[in-house]
C-alpha positions as CSV (number, residue, x, y, z in Angstrom):
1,X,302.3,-96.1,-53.0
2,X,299.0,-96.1,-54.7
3,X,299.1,-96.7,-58.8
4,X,295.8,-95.5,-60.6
5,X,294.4,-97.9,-62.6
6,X,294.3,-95.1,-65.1
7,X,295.0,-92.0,-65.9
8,X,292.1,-90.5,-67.4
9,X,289.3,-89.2,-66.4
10,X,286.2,-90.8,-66.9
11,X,283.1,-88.9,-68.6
12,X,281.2,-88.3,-65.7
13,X,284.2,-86.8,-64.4
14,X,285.7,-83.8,-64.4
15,X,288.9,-81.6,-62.7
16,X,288.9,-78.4,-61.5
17,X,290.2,-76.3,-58.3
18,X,287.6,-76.0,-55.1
19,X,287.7,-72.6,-53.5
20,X,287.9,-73.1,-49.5
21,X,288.4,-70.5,-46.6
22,X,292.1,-72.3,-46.2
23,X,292.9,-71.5,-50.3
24,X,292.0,-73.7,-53.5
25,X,292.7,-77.2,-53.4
26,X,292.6,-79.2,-56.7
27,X,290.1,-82.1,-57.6
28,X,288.1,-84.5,-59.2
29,X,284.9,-84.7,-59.4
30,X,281.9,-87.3,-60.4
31,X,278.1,-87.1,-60.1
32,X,275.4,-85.6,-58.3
33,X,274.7,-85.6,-55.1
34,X,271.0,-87.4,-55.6
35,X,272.0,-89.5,-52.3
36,X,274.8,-87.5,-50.7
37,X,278.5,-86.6,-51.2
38,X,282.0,-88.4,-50.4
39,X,285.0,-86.3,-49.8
40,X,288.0,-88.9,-51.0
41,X,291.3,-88.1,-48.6
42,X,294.5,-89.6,-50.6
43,X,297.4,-91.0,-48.7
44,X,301.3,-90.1,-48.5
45,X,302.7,-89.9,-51.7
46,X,299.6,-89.6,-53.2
47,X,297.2,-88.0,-55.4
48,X,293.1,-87.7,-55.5
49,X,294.2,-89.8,-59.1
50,X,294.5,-92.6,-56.6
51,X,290.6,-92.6,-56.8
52,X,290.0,-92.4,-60.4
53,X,288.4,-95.7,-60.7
54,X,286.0,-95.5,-58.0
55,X,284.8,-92.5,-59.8
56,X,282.4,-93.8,-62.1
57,X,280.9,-96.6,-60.0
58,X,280.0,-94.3,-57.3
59,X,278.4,-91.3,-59.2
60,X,276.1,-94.4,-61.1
61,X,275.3,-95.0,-57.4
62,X,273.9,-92.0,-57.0
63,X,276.0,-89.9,-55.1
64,X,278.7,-86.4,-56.1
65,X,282.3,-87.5,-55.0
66,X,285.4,-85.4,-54.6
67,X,288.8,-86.7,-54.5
68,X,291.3,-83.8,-53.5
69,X,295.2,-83.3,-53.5
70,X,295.9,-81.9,-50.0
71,X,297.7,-79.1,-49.4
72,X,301.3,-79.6,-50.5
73,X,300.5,-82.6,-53.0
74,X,300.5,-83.2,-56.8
75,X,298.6,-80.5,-58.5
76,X,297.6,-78.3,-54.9
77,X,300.5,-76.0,-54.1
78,X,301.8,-75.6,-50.6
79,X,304.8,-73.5,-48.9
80,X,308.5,-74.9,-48.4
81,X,308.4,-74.9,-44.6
82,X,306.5,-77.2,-41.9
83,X,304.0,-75.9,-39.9
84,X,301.1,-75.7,-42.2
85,X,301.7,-79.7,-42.7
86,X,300.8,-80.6,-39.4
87,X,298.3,-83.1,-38.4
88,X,295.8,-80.7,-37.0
89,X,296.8,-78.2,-40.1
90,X,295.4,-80.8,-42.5
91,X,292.4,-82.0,-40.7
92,X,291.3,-78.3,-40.7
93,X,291.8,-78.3,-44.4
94,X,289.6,-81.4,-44.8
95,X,287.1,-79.4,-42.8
96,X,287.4,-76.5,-44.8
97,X,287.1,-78.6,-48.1
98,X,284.2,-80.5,-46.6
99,X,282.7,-77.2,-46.0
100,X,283.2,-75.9,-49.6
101,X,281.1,-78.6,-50.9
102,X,278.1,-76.6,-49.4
103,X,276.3,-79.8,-49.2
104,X,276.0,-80.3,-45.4
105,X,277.7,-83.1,-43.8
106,X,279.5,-85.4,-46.2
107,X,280.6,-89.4,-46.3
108,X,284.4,-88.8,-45.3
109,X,286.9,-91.4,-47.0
110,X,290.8,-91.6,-46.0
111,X,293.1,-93.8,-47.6
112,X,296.6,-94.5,-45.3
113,X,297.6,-91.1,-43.9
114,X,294.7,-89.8,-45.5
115,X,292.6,-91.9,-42.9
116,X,295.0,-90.3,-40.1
117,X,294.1,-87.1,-41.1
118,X,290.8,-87.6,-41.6
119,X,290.1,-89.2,-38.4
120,X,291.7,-85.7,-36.7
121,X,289.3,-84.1,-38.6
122,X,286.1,-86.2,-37.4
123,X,287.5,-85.7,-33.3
124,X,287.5,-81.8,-34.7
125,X,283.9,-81.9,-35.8
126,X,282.2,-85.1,-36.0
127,X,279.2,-83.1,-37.4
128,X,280.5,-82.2,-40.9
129,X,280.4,-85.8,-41.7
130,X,277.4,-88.0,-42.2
131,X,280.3,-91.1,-42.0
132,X,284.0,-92.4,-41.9
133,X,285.5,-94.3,-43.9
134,X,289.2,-95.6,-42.8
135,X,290.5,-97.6,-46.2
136,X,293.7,-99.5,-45.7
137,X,294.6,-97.1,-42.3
138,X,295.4,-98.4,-38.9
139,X,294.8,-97.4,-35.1
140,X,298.4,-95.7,-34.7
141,X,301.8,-95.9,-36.3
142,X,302.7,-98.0,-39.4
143,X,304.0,-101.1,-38.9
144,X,308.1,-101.4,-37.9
145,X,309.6,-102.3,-41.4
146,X,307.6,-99.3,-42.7
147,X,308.8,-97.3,-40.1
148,X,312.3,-97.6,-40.6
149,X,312.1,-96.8,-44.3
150,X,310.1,-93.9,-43.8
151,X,312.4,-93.0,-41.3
152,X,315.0,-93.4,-44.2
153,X,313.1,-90.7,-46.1
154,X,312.2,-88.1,-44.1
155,X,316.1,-88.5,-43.0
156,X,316.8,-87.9,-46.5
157,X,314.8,-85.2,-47.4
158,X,315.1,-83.1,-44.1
159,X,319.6,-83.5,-44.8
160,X,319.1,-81.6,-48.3
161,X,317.5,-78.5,-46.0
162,X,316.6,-75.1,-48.2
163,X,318.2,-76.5,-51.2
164,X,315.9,-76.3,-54.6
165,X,313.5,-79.8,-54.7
166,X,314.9,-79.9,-58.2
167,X,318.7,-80.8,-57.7
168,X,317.8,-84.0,-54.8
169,X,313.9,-85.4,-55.6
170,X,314.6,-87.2,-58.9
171,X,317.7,-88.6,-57.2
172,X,315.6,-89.8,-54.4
173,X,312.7,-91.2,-56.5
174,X,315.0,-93.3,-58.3
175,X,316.5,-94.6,-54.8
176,X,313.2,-95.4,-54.3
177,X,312.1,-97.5,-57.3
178,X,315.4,-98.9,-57.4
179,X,314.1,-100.8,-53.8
180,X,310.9,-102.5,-55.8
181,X,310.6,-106.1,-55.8
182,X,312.3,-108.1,-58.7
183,X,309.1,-109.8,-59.5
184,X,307.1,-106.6,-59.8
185,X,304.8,-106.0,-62.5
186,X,306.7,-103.2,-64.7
187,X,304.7,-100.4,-64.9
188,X,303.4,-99.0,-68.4
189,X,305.7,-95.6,-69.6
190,X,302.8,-93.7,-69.3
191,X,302.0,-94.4,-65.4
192,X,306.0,-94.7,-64.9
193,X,306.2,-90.9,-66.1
194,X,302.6,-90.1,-63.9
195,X,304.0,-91.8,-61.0
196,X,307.5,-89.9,-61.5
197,X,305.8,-86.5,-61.9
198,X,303.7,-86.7,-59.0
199,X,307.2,-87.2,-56.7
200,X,308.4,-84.3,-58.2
201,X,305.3,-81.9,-57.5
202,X,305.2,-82.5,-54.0
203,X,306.4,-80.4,-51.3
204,X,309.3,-81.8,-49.9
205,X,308.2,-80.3,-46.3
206,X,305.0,-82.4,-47.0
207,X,306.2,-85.5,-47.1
208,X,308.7,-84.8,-44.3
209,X,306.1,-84.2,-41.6
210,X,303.5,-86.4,-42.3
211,X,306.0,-89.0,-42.7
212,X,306.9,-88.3,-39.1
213,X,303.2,-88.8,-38.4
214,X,302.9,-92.0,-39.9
215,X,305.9,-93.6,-37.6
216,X,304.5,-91.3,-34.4
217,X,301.0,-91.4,-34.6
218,X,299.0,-92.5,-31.0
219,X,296.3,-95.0,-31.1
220,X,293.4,-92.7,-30.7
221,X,290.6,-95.3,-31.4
222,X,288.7,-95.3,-28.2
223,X,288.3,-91.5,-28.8
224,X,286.9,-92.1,-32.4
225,X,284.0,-94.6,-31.1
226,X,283.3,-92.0,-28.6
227,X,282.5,-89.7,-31.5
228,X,279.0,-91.7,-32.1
229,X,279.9,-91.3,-36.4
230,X,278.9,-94.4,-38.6
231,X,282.3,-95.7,-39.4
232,X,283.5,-98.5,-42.1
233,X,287.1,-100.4,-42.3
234,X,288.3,-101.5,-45.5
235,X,291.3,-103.1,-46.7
236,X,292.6,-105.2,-48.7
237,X,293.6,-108.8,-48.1
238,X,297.5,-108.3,-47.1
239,X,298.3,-105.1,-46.0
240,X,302.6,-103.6,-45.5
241,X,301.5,-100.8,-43.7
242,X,299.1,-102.4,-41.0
243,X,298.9,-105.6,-40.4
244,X,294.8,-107.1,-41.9
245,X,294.6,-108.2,-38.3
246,X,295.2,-105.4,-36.6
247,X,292.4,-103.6,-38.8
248,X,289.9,-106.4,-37.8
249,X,290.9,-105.4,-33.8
250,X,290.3,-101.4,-34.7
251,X,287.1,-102.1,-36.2
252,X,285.6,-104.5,-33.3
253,X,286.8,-101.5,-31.2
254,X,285.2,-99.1,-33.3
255,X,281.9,-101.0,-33.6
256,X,282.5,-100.6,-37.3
257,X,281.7,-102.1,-40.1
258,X,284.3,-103.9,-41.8
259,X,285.2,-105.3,-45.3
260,X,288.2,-107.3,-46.7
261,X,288.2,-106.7,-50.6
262,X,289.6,-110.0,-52.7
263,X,292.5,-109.5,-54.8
264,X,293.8,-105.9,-53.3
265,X,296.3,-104.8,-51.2
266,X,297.4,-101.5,-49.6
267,X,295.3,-99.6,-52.2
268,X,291.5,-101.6,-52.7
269,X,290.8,-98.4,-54.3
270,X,293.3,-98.8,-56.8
271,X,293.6,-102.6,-57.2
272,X,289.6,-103.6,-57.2
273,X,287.9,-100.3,-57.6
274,X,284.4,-101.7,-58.5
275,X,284.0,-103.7,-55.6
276,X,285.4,-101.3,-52.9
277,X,283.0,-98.4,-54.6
278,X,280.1,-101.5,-54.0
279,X,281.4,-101.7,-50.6
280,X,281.8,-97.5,-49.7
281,X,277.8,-97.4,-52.0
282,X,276.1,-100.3,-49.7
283,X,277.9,-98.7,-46.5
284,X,276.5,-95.0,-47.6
285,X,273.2,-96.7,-48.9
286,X,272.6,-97.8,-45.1
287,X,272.8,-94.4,-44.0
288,X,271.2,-92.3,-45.9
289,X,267.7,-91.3,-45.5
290,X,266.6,-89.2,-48.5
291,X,266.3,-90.9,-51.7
């Protein structure tokens, strides 16, 4: 679970819904785009606030970025039944996002799942996206501790069945913090309350199928590097979901380039924003032709 390392917005930023051909999705959104764009793909559980500190760092860099709630998450809205969470269902939303931008193929960033979905949505159409970025996001399925407490979850969620999200997600968020380490740093009220909220405002059938995804998915890496796309790998230096080493193996196969940010975890983004928005700027900076 990602934690912002705030929770407001900085100046150069600002939030607002993006019309698509797939509905409105809501956003944040920094800069202009004097180099090119970024379209910032969250993970499961959560939230295009994941992003907020790589906000300003990026736009000073020169480039319009857009960090999105997908369908179904935080602040977008999304239907109480499964199908339109599907793996496919969501790539073709980041398509449809990407393609709302209007500003021709855009630097693609997916953190966890959101690199899962993002990479179905480069083998989709690799030429709405000038790059990939897979941040803290593996070859296949989360590791096997992960899996079995996602497995918990989903297990938990799909037994409460058409009853109102109201009556079983508070009970189920508190389950879950009540697992945090001992030695965890206690989080401030206000991004206890955020964090909290953000449970409570996502769809239930969301987090129920792509948490099958994340203990299902295929290794689908050799396709990816068929696809031709620059690509970068970024991670922090221990990782619960995947394994650091097994992100070094997907990027050698992926001919990628790859970068280990100090002092971060599952979430670079949110643990050392400024130098993962260095990393994702020099990356873009290397492929980008225009001034």
């Amino acid at each position: 679970m990602s934690k912002p390392p705030r929770l407001t917005l900085p100046s150069v930023a600002r939030g607002r819904l993006l019309p698509t051909a797939r509905g409105p999705f809501a956003v944040h959104e920094a800069g202009e785009p004097v180099r090119g764009t970024a379209l910032l793909v969250p993970g499961f559980t959560g939230s295009k606030e994941d992003f907020v500190g790589l906000l300003e760092p990026l736009a000073a860099a020169g480039y319009r970025v857009v960090a999105v709630d997908g369908r179904g998450q935080h602040e977008t809205p999304g239907p109480r039944e499964e199908a339109p969470y599907a793996l496919e269902e969501l790539a073709q939303d980041v398509l449809a996002q990407a393609a709302a931008l209007g500003a021709g193929p855009v630097h693609l960033v997916g953190h966890s799942l959101g690199g899962l979905i993002s990479r179905a949505a480069v083998l989709r159409d690799p030429s709405a996206f000038a790059s990939l970025t897979l941040m803290s996001s593996g070859p296949a399925a989360i590791a096997e501790e992960q899996q079995a407490r996602t497995k918990l979850l989903v297990a938990a969620l799909e037994a409460m069945g058409d009853t109102a999200p109201d009556h079983y997600m508070p009970g189920i968020w508190a389950a879950m913090r009540a697992q945090d380490p001992e030695d965890a740093v206690a989080d401030s009220p206000e991004l206890a309350e955020f964090l909290r909220a953000r449970w409570l405002a996502t769809v239930p059938e969301q987090l129920i199928v792509t948490g099958r995804v994340l203990i299902s998915e295929p290794d689908r890496v050799d396709e990816l590097s068929r696809t031709g796309l620059p690509k970068l790998v970024v991670s922090g230096e221990v990782d619960y979901a995947w394994p650091v080493p097994l992100m070094d193996e997907m990027a050698r196969r992926l001919g990628a380039r790859r970068v280990v940010v100090p002092g971060a975890e599952h979430s670079p983004n949110a643990e050392n924003p400024q130098v993962t928005a260095g990393a994702l700027s020099s990356f873009w900076d290397s492929h980008t032709t225009s001034p």
